[in-house]
N, C-alpha and C positions, 0 to 999 in steps of 0.2 A: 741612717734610719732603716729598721728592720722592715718584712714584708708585713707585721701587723698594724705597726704603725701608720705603717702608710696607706692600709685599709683605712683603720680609723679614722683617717686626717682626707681618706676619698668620700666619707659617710656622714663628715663634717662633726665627726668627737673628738676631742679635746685633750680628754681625762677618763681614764676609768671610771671614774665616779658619774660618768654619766651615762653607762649604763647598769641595766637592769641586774637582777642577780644573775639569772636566767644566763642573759647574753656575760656577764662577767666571766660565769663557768666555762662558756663554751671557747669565750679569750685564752682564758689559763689552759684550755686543754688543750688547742690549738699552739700556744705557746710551748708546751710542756711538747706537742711532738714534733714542731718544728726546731725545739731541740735536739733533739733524736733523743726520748723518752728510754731510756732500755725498758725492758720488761724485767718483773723480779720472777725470782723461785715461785713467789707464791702464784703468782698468773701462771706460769710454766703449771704447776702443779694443780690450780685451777681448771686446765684447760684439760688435761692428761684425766682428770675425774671425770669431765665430763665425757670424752673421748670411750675412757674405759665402759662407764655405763650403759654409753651408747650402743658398744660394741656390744659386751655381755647382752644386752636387749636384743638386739638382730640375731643373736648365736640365740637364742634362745624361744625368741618370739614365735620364729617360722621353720619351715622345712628349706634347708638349702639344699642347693647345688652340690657334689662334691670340692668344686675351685671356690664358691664363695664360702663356704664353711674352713676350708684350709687359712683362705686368709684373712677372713674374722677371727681366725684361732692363730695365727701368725701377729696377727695386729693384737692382740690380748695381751701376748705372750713381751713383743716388743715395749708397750704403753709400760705393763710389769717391770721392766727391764730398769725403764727410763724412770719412773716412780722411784724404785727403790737407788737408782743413782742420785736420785735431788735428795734421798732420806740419809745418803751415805755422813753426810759431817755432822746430822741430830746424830745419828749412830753411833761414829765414835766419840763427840761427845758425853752421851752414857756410858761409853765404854770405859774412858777415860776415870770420869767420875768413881766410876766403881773400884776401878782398880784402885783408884786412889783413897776413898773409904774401906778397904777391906785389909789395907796395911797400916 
């Protein structure tokens, strides 16, 4: 008997079906990372947009520092880096493609 189970059967449920939707969602999500859920690309890449924005905002917002200005512009530079490594296999994908229509 897993560790969800045996909540459910501490809380006196049964079955799924007896709860809510609400609480159904939170089973499965709970479920899903005591699997050990991986993250995808697209969260990676999710999170790296927001990161970027962020960044570009403070670089831009206010007056820095010379040290926080160097590594809000180090951190720009790195998130860049990391982006266009998740975009590498759409990449050659197209590339692939092309070459392969142009012959």
């Amino acid at each position: 008997m897993n560790i969800l189970s045996q909540f459910l059967k501490k809380i006196g449920v049964s079955s799924l079906d007896q709860l809510t939707l609400e609480e159904r969602q939170t089973y499965l999500n709970w479920e899903s990372s005591l699997n050990g859920r991986q993250i995808t690309s697209k969260e990676v890449r999710q999170f790296l947009d927001v990161e970027l924005e962020d960044t570009v905002t403070k670089l831009i917002a206010k007056s820095l520092g010379e040290r926080e200005d160097i590594f809000l512009k180090m951190k720009v530079d790195f998130i860049r880096h990391l982006i266009s490594f998740l975009d590498t296999p759409e990449m050659e994908k197209k590339h692939i493609e092309q070459l392969i229509q142009t012959k």
